[in-house]
C-alpha positions, 0 to 999 in steps of 0.5 A: 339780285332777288332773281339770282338768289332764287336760282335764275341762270341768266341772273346769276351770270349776269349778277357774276358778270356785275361783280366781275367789273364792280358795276352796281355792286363791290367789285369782288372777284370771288363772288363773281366767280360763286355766281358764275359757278351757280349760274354753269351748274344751273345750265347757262352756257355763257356762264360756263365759258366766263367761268374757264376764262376767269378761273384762269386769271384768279389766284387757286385760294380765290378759287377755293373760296369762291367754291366754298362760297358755292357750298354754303350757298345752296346749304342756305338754300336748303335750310329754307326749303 
């Protein structure tokens, strides 16, 4: 996690991947989603196709939230700068 948190592509996609299926962690849709959207916006490929193929199947508010999530995600960031 340590990894995804500090802007790691693959660890994003893959800590996206983990939540998607609740391996390891809670299974939660919307964090999945946070991370994959992290992971597409810092270049990794795979990423950006999990993320159209699960944004298909999730309801738009998940989506939203998942967005929001992204949002106060790299405000945080900035904040420890």
């Amino acid at each position: 996690m340590l990894a995804a948190e500090k802007g790691q592509a693959t660890a994003q996609n893959n800590l996206g991947a983990l939540y998607q299926v609740g391996s390891g962690v809670p299974k939660d849709p919307v964090l999945s989603l946070m991370w994959l959207m992290l992971a597409s916006e810092n270049g990794w490929v795979p990423a950006t196709q999990a993320l159209s193929q699960q944004m298909v199947t999730m309801p738009p508010a998940q989506v939203e939230l998942a967005k929001r999530f992204v949002g106060l995600w790299k405000e945080k960031i900035e904040l420890l700068k």
